[in-house]
N, C-alpha and C positions, 0 to 999 in steps of 0.2 A: 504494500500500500504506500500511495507516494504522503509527502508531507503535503502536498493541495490538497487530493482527496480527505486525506483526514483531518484539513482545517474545512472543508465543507459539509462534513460528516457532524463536525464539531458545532459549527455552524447551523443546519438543519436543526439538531439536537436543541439546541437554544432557542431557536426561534419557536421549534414544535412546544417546547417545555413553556416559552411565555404565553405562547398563544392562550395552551389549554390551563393555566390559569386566569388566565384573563375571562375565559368562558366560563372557569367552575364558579366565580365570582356571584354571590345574587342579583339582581337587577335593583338597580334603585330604586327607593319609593321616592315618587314626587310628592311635595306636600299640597294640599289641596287649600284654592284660595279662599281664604276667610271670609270674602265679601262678598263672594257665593254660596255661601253657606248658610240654610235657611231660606230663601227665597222666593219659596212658594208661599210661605206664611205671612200674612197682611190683612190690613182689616178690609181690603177690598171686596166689593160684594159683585156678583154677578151682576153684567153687562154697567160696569162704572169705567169708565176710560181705563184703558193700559196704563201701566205706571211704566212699560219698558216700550221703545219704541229703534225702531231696525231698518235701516235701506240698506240694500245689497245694489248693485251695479253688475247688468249682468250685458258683455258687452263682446263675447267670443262664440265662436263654432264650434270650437274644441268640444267635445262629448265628455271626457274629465274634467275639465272645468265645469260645466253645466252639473254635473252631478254631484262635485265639489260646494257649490252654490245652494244645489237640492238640498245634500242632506246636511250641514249648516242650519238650511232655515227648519228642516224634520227636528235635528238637536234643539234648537232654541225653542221649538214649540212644544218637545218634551220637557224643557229643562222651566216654562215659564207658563205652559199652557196656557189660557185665554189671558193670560196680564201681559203679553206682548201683543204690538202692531208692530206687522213687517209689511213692507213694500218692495217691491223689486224693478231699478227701472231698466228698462229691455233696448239697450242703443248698437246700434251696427249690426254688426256678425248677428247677433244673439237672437235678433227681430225675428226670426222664422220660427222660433220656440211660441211667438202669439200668431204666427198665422193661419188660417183654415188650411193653406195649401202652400206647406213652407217650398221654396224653392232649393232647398239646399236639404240635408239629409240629417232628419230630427230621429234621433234613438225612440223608440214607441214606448220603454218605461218616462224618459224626461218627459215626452209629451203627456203622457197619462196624469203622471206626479203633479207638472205643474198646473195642470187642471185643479188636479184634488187638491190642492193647499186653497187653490181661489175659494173652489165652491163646499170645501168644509174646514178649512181656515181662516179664511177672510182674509188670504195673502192678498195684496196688491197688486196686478201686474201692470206697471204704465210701459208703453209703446212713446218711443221717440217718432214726432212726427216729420222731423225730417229726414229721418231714415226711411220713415213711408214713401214720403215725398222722393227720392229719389230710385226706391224703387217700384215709386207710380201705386202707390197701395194706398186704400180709402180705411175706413171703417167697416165696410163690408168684408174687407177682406183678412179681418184680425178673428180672431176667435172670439167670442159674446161674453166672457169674462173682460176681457182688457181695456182698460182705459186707455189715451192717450194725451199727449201732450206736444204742442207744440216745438218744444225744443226739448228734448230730454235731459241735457245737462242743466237748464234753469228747474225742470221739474226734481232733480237729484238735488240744488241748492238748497230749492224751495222747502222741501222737506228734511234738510238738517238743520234748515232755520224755526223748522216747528218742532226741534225736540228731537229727532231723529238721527240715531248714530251710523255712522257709513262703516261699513264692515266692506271689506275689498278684499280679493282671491288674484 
């Protein structure tokens, strides 16, 4: 055996020996934030304004991103149940997620999902209308939940100036 081989023999050995300590190790516990904790408890009575409020920006094609977006606002409706208002507003790429007949290629769970948060939710979807506008779309041509708006980044302003936290992916 030369003297290289058995500096890499030597070698291998150490690096195998760190590694699998490193693996026997337990995982860490993170600690959980305190100012979450409790959250659902309030003297808030059914159907009294949300005390939490939520705009998401959803403004890609990407199918991971979108589902990214999804289940975000699925967790915060678990995590706050009816004491959140969430809105989502829908600019460029993303516009084919509210149309009846997206032109681009919508996964059939996003499309389903983001149905069901409108119509048993009461998620928000606003349509950027110049996104429409450029791609010649009315309101006939959005799905019968979605609102819209004029310009969508003034309607994304608009509603961090009412309270509303921007949460971004």
């Amino acid at each position: 055996m030369t003297q290289h081989t058995l500096k890499c023999i030597l070698l291998l050995f150490f690096l195998y020996s760190s590694s699998s300590q490193l693996y026997a190790q337990p995982p860490t516990q993170l600690k959980s934030m305190p100012e979450l904790q409790n959250t659902t408890s309030s003297d808030r009575f059914p159907g009294d304004p949300a005390e939490h409020k939520a705009v998401y920006i959803l403004n890609k094609a990407d199918p991971h991103y979108q589902q990214s977006i999804l289940n975000s606002i699925q967790a915060m409706i678990r995590h706050y149940g009816d004491n959140i208002d969430i809105a989502v507003v829908v600019i460029g790429l993303g516009i084919h997620t509210l149309a009846k007949t997206p032109k681009r290629t919508i996964e059939a769970l996003t499309y389903e999902r983001i149905e069901s948060f409108a119509n048993n939710y009461n998620v928000r979807w606003i349509a950027c209308g110049n996104t429409m506008n450029a791609l010649h779309w009315t309101d006939t041509d959005m799905r019968p939940f979605a609102e819209y708006a004029e310009v969508g980044a003034a309607a994304l302003m608009r509603l961090q100036e009412e309270g509303f936290k921007l949460l971004v992916f």
